[in-house]
Rosetta silent file (secondary structure, phi, psi, omega in degrees, C-alpha in Angstrom):
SEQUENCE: XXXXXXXXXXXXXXXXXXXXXXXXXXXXXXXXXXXXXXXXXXXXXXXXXXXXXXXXXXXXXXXXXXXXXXXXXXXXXXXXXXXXXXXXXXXXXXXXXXXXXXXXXXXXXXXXXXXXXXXXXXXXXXXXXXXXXXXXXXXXXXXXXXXXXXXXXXXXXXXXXXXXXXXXXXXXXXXXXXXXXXXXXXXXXXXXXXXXXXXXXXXXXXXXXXXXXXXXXXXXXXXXXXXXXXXXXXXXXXXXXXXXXXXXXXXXXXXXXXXXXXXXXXXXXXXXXXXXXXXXXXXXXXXXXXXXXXXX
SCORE:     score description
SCORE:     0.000 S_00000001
   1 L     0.000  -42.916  176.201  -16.555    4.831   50.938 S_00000001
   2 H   -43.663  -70.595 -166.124  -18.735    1.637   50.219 S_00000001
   3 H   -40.994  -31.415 -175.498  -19.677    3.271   46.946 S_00000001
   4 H   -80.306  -61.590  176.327  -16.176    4.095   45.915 S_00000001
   5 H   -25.644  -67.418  156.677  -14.853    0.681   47.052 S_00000001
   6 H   -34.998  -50.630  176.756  -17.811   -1.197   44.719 S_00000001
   7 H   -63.645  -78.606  179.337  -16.784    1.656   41.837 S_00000001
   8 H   -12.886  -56.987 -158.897  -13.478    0.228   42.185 S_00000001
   9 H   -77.106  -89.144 -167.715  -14.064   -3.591   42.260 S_00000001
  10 H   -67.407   18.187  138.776  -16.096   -3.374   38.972 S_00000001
  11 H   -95.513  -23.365  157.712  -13.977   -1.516   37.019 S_00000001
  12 H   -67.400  -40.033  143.278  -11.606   -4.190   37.572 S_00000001
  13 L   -41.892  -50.886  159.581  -13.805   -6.762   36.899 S_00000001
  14 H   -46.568  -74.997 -120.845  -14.511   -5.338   33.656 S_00000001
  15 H  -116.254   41.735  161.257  -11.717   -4.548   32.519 S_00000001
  16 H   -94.150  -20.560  164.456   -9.695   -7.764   32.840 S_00000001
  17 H   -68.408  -56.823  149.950  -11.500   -9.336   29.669 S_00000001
  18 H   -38.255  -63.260 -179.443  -10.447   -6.039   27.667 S_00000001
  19 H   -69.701  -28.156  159.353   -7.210   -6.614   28.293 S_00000001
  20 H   -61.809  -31.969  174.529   -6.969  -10.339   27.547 S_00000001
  21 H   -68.678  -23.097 -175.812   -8.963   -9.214   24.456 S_00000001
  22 H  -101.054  -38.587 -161.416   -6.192   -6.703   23.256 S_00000001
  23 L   -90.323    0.799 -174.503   -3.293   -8.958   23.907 S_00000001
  24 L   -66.829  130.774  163.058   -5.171  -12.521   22.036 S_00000001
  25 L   -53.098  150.387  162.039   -2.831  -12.857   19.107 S_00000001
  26 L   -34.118  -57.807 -159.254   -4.131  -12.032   15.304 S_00000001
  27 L  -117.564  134.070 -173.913   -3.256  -15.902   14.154 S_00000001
  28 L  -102.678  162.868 -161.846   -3.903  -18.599   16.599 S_00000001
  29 L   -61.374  -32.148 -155.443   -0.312  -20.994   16.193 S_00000001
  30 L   -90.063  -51.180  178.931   -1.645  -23.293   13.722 S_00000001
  31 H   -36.760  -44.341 -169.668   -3.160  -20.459   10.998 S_00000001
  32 H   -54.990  -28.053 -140.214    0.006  -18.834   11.937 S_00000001
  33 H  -116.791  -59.239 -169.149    2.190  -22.660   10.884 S_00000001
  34 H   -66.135  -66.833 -146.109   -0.100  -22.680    7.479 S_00000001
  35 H   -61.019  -29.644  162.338   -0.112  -19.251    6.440 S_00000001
  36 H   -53.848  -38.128 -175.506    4.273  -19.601    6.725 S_00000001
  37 H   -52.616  -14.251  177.737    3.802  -22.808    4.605 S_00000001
  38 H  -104.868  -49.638  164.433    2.719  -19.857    1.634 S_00000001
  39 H   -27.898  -63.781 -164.479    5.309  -17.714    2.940 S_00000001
  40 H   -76.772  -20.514  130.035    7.928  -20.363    2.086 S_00000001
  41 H     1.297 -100.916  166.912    6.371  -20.882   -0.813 S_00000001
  42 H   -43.663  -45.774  169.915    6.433  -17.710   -1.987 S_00000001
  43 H   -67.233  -29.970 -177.725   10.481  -17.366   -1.226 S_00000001
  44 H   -47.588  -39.541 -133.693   11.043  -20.770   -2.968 S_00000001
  45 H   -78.121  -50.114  169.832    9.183  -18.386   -5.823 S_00000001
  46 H   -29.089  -52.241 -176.755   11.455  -15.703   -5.119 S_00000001
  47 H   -74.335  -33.047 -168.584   14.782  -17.693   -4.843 S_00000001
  48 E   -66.738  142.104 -174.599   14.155  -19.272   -8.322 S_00000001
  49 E    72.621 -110.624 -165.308   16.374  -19.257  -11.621 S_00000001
  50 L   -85.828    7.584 -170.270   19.009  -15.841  -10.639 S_00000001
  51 L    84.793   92.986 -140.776   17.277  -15.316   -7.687 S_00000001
  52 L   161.271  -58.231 -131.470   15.187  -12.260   -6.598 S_00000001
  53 H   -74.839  -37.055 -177.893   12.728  -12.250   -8.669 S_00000001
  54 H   -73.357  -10.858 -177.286   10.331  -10.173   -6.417 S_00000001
  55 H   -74.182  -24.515  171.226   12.884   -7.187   -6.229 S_00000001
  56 L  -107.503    4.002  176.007   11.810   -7.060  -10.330 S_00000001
  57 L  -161.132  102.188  175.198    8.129   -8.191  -10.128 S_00000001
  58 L  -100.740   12.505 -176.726    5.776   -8.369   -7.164 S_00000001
  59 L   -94.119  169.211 -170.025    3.033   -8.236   -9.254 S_00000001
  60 L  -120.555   97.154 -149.268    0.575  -11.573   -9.546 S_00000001
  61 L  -126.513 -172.753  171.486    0.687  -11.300  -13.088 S_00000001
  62 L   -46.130  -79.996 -134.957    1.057  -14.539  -15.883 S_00000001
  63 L   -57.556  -31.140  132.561    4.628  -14.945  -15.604 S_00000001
  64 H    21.350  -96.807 -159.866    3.350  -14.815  -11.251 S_00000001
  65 H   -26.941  -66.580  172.568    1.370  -17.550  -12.012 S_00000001
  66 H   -46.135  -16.435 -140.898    3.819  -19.837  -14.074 S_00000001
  67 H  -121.935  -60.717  165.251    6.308  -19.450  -11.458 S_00000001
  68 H   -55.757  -30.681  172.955    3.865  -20.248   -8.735 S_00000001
  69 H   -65.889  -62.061 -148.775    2.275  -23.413  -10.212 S_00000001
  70 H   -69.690  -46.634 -115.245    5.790  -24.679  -11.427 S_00000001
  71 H  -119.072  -44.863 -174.900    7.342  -24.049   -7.537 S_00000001
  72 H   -54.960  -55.514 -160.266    3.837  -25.915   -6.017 S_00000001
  73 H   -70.746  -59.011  172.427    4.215  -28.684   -8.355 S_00000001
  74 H   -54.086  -70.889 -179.806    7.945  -29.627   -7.929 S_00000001
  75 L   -57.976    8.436  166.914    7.367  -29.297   -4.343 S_00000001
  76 L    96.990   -8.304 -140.446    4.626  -31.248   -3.611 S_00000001
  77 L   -79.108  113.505 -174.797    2.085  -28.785   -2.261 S_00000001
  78 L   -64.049   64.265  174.592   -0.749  -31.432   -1.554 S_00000001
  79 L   -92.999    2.757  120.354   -3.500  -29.097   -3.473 S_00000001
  80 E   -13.352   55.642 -162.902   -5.260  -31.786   -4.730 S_00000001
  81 L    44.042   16.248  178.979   -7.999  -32.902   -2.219 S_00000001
  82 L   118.608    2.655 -159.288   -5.395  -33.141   -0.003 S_00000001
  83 E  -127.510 -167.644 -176.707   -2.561  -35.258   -1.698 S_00000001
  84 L  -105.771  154.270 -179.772    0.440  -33.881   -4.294 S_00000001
  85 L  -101.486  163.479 -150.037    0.317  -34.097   -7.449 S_00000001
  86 L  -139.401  154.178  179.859    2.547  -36.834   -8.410 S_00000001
  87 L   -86.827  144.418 -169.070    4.517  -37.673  -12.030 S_00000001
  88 E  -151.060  159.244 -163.365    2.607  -40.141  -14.063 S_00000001
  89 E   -64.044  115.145  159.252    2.503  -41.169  -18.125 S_00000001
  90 L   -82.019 -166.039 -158.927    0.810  -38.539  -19.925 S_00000001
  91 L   -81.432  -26.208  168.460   -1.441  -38.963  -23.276 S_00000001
  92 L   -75.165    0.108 -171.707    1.881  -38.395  -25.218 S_00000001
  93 L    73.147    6.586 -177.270    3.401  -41.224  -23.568 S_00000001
  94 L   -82.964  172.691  173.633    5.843  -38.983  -22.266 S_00000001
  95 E  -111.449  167.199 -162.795    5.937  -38.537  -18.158 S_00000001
  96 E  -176.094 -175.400  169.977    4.498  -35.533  -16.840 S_00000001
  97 E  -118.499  123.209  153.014    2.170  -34.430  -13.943 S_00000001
  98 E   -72.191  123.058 -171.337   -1.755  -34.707  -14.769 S_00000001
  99 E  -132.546  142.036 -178.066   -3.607  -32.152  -12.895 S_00000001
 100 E   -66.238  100.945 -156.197   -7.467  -31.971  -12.766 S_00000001
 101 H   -63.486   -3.976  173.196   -8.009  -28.507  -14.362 S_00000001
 102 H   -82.077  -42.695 -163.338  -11.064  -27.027  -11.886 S_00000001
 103 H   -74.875  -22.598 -178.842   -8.555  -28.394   -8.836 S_00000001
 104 H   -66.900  -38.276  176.215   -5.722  -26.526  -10.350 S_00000001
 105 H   -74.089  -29.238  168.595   -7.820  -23.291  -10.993 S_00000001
 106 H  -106.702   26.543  127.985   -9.060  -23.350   -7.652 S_00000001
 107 H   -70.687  -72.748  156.952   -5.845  -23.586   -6.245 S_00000001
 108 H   -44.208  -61.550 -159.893   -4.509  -20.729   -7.754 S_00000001
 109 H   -67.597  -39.119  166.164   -7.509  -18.596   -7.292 S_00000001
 110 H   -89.789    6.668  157.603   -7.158  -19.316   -3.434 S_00000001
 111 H  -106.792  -12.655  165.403   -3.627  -19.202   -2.772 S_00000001
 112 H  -179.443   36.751  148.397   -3.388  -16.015   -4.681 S_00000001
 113 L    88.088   10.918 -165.473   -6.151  -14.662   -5.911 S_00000001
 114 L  -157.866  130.821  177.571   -6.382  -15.699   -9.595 S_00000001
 115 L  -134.947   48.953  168.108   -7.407  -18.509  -11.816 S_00000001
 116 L  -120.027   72.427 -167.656   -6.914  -17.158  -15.188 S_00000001
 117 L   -99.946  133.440 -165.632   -4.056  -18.657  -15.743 S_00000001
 118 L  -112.375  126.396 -123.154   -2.806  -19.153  -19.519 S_00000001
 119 L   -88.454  119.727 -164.372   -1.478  -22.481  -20.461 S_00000001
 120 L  -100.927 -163.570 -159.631    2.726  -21.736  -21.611 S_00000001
 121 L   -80.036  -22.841 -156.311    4.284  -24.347  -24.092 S_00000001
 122 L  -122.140   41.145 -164.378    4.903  -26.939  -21.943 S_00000001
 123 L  -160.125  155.101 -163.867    1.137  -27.751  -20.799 S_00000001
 124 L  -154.064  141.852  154.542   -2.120  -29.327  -22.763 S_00000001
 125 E   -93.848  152.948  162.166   -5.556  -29.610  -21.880 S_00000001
 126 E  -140.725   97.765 -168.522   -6.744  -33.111  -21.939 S_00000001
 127 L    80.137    8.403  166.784   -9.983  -34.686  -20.943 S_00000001
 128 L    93.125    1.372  159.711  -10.687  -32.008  -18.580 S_00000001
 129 E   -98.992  129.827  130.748   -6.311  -32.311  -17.118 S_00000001
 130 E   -67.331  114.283  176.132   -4.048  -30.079  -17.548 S_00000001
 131 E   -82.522  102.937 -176.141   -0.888  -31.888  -18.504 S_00000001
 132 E  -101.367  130.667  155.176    2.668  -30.457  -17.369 S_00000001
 133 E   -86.459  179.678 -165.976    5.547  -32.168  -18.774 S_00000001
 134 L   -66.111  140.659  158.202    8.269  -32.977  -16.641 S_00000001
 135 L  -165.351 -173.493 -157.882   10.953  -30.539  -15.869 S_00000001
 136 L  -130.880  129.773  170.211   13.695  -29.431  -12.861 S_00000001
 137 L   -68.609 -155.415  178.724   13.434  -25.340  -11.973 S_00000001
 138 L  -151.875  152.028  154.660   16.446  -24.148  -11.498 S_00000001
 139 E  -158.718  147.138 -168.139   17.343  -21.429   -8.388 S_00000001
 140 L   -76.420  -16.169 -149.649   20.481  -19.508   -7.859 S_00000001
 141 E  -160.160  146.744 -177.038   19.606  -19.272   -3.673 S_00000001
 142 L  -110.247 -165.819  175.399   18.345  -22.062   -1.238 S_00000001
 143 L   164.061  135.457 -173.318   16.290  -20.071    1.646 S_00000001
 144 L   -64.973  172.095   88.727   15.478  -20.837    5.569 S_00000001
 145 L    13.298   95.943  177.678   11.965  -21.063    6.212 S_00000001
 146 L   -34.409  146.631  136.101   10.394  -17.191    6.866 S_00000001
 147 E   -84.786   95.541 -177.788   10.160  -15.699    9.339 S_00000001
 148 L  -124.615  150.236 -167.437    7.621  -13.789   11.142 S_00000001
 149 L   -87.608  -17.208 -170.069    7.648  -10.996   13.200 S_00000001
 150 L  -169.653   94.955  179.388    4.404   -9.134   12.986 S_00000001
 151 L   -85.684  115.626  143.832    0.664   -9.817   12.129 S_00000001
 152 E   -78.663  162.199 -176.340   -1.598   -6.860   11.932 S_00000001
 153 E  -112.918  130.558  178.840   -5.081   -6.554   11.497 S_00000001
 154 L  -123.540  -31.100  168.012   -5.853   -4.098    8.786 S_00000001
 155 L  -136.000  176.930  179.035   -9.537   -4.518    8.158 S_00000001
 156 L   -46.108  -24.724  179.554  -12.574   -6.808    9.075 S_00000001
 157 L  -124.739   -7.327  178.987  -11.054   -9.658    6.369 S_00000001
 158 L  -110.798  151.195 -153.519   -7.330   -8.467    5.780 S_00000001
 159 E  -142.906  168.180  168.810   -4.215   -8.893    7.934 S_00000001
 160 E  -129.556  127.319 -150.644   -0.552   -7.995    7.233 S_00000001
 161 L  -127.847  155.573 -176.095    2.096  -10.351    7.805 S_00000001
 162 L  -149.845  161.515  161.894    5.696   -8.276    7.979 S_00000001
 163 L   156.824 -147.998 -147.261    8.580  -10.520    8.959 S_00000001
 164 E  -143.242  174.196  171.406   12.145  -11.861    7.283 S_00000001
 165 L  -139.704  134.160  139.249   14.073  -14.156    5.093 S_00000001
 166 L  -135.774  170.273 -160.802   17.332  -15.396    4.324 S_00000001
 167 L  -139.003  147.845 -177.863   18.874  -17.148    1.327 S_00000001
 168 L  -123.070  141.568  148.168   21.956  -18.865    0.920 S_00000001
 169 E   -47.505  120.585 -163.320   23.734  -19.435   -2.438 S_00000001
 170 L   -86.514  -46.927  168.074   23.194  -22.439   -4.168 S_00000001
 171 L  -152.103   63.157  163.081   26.209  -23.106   -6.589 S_00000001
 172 L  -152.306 -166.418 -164.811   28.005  -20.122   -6.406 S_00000001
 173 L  -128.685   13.306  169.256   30.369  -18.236   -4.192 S_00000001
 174 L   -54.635  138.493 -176.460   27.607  -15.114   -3.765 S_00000001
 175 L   -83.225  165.216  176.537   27.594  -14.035   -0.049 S_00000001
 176 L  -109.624  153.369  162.014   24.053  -14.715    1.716 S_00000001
 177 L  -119.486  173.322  176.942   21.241  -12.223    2.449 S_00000001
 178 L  -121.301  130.557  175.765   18.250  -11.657    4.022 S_00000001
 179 E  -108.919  137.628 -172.909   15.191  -10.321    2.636 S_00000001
 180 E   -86.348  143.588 -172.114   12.103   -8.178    4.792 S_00000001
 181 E  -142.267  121.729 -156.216    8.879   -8.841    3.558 S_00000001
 182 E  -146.475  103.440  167.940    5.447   -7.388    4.006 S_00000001
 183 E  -116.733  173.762 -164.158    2.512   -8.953    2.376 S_00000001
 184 E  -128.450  122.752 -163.306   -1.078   -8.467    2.520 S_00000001
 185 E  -100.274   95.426 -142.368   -3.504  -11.368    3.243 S_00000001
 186 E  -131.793  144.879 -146.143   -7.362  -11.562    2.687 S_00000001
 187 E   -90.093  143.656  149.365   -9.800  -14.370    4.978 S_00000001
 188 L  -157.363  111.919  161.013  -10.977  -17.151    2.388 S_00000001
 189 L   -21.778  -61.459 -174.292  -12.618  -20.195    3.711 S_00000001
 190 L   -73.710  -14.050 -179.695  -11.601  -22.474    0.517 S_00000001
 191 L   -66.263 -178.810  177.919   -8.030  -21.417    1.046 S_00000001
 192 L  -144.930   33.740  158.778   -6.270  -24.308    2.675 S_00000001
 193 L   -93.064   60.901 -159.149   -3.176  -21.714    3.915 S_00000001
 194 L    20.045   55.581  159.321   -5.321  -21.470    6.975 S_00000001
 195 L    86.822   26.189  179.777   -8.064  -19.581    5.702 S_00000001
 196 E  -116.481  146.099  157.320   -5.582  -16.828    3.790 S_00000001
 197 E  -120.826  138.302  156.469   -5.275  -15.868    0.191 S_00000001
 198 E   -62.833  143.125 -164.973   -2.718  -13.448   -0.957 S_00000001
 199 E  -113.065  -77.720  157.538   -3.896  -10.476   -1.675 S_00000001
 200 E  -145.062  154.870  178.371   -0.488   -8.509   -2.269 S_00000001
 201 E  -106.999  116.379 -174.978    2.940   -8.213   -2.002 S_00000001
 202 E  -125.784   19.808  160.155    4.262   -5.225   -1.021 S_00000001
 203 E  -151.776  119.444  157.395    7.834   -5.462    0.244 S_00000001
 204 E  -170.516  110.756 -163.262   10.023   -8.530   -0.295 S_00000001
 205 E  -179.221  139.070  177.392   13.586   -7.185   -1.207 S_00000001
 206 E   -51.606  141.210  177.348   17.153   -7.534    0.243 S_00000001
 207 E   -81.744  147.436  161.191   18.160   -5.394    3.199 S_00000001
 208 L   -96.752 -174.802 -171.022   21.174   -3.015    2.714 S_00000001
 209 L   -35.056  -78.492  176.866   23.661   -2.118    5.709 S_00000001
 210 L   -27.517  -29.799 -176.946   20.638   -0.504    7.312 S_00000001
 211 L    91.287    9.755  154.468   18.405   -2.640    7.553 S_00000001
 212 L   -96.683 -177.198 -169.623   16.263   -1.095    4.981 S_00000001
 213 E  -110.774  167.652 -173.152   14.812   -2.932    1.656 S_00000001
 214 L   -80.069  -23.394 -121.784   15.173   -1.108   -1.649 S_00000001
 215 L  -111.626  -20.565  163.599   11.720   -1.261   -2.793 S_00000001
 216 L  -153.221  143.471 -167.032   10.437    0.822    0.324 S_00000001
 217 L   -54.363  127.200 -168.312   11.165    3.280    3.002 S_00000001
 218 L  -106.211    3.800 -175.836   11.355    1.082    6.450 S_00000001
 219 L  -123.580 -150.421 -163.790   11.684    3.558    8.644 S_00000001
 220 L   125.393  174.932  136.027    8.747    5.762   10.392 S_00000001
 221 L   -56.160  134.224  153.333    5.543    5.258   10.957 S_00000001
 222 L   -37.385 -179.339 -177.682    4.492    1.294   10.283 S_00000001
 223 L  -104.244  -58.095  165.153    1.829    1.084    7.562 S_00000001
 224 H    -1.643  -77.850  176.680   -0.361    0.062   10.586 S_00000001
 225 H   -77.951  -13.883  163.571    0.173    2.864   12.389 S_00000001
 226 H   -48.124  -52.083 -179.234   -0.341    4.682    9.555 S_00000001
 227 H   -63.082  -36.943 -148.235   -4.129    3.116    8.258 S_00000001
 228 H   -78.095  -33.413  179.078   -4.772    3.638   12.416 S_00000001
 229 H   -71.583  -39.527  158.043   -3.870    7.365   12.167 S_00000001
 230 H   -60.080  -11.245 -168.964   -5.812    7.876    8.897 S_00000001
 231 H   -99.879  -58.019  177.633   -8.843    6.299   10.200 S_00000001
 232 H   -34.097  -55.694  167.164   -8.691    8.378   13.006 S_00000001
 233 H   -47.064  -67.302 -162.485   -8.097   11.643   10.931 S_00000001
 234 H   -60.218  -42.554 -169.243  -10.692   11.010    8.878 S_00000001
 235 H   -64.047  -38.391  179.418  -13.298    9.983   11.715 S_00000001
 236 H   -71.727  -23.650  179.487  -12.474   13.690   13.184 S_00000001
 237 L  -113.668   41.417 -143.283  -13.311   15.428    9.880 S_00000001
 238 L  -155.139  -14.947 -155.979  -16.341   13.322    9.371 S_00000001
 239 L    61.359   26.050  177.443  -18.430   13.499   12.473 S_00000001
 240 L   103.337   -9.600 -144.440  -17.471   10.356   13.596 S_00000001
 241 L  -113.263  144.419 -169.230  -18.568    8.491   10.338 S_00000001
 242 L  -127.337  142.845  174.939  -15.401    5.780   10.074 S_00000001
 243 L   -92.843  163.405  177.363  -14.958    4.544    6.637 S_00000001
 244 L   -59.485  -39.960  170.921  -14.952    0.369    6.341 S_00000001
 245 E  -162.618  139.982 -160.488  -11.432    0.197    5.045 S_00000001
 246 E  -134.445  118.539 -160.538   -8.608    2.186    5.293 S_00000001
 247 E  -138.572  136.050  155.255   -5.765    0.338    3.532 S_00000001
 248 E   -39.963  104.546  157.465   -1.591    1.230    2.572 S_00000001
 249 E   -67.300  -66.829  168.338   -2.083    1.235   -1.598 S_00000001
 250 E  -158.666 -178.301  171.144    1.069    1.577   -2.513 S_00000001
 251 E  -136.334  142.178  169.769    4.495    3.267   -1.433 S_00000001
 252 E  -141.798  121.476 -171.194    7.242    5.439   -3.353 S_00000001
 253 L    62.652 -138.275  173.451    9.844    5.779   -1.329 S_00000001
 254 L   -39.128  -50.882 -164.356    9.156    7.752    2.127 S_00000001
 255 E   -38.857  112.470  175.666    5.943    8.439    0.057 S_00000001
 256 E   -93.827  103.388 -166.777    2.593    6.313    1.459 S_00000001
 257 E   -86.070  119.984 -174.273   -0.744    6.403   -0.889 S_00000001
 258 E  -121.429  148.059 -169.882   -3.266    5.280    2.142 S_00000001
 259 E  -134.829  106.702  170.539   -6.867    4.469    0.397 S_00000001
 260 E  -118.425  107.553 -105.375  -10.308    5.096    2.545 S_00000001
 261 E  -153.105  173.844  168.904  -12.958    3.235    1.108 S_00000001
 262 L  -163.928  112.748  157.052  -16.435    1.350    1.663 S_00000001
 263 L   -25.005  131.733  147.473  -17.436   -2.187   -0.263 S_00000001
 264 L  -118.332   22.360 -151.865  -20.555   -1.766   -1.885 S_00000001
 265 L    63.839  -38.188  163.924  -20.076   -5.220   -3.595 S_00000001
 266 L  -137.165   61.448  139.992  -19.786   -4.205   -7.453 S_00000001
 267 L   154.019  174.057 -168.803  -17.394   -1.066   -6.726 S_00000001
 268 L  -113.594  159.629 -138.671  -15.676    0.559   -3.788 S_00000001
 269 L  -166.766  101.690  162.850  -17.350    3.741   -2.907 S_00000001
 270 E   -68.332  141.370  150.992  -13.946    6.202   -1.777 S_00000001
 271 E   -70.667  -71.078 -148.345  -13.684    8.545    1.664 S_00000001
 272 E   179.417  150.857  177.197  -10.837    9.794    0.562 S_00000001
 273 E  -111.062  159.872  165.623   -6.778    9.001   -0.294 S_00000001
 274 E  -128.900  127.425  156.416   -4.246   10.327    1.747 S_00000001
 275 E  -127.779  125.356 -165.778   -0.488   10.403    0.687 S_00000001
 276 L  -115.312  167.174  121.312    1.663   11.319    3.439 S_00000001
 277 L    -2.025   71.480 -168.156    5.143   10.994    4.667 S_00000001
 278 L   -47.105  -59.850 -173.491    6.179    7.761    6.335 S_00000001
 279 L   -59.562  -16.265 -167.065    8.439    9.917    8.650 S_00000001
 280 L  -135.623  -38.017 -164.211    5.866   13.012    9.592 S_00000001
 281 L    63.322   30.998  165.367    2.720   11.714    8.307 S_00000001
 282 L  -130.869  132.736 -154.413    2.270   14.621    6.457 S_00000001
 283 L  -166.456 -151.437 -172.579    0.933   14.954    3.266 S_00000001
 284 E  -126.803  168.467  179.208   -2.070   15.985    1.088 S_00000001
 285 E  -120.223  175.338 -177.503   -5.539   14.222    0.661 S_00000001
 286 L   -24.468  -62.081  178.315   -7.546   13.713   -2.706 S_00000001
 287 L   -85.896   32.112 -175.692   -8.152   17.671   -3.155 S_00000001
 288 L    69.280   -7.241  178.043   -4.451   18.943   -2.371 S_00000001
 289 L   -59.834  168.719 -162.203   -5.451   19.967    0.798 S_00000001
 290 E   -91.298  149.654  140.498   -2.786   19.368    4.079 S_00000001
 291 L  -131.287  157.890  148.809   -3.331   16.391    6.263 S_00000001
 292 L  -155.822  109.625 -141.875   -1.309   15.689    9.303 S_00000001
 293 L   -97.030    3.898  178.565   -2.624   12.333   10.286 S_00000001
 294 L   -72.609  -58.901 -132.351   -0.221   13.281   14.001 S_00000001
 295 L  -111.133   37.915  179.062   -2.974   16.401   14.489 S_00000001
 296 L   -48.943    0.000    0.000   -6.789   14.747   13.757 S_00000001
């Protein structure tokens, strides 16, 4: 009875640190307070000129870039060593914003992942600044401050942020919506969104009646639970050998392309893809073969 009693005690001693350990949030509140500040960002990016804009381009492309720079700079975002960049005479005597072109580049590359950014019509180097002349964006939609609903952990450096929007009409008589959004996040030290860079965006598009977005199927298996079922699957037809990252690629439709992978530093070194089903999680792997990521 002793023995059982003692067996007792210390599994409960253990296993109150496991459970405090499963329920510590992803984002402690302040990463969580930064990493919206790129969220709301990003919808400012979204909301600008007709309004949209990610339902026709999520990719972090040029026109990305221009759009992101121009939306930092009218808004102030203090990437500069800490301050805003502010309007001042440029070398044409014209006014403009002077921006130090390494702090600009490294700004971009750690808020979203790229500093090859190519100079449009309205920009000069000078003296080691980049020179913007003055202008006013224009955007069809105002928009609340995101929302979010749901951080995941998808590998040792990348997280998933899922969560909401809405936009209001700016000078028109357009009803307002809200758009769901699901981006993908990668750890960088030098970022100053609390230690996030975007990585990708892979839903941020207006809800219909349902409450799904057009650009992907919402309902289902999560992407989450998806990577968690593929890793699993995989582990069982493996001996146990877990690949390093198991990541959501892309989506068409229902359709999921999940990608299982290993770093090697100069190339990724595949397990295996799986594209399944959102709703069944059934689907084929690299060599046409069945999966059913339910039945590891």
């Amino acid at each position: 009875m002793k023995k059982v009693l003692c067996l007792i005690i210390a599994v409960l001693f253990f296993a109150q640190p496991c459970l405090a350990a499963e329920e510590a949030p992803v984002l402690s509140e302040d990463v969580q307070e930064k990493v919206t500040d790129l969220l709301d960002l990003l919808a400012a990016v979204d909301a600008g000129e007709n309004g949209m804009y990610f339902s026709e381009n999520k990719e972090i492309d040029q026109d990305f870039l221009d759009r992101f720079l121009t939306w930092s700079v009218w808004l102030s975002v203090p990437f500069i060593d800490g301050t805003a960049p502010e309007i001042t005479e440029l070398s044409g005597g014209t006014s403009g914003w002077k921006i130090p072109e390494d702090k600009l580049k490294a700004y971009l590359q750690n808020s979203v992942g790229r500093s090859d950014y190519e100079m449009n019509g309205n920009m000069k180097l000078t003296d080691g600044n980049i020179e913007i002349g003055g202008f006013t964006p224009s955007a069809a939609y105002g928009h609340e401050r995101p929302d979010i609903s749901k951080v995941s952990r998808i590998s040792k450096t990348d997280i998933q942020i899922e969560g909401s929007v809405q936009y209001a009409p700016e000078f028109s008589e357009e009803p307002s919506y809200t758009s769901a959004f699901c981006v993908l996040l990668t750890q960088n030290e030098e970022s100053m969104w609390g230690g996030y860079t975007l990585k990708e965006i892979r839903k941020w598009g207006k809800e219909d009646q349902t409450g799904q977005t057009g650009n992907a199927g919402s309902t289902g298996y999560t992407d989450e639970e998806l990577c968690t079922m593929a890793r699993t699957y995989c582990e069982a037809r493996n001996s146990g050998i877990s690949p390093q990252y198991v990541v959501v690629d892309s989506t068409d439709g229902n359709m999921v392309s999940i990608h299982l992978y290993e770093d090697m530093g100069d190339h990724t070194a595949t397990f295996d893809w799986y594209t399944v089903d959102r709703n069944t999680a059934v689907g084929t792997n690299t060599l046409g073969e069945t999966v059913d990521l339910k039945n590891p």
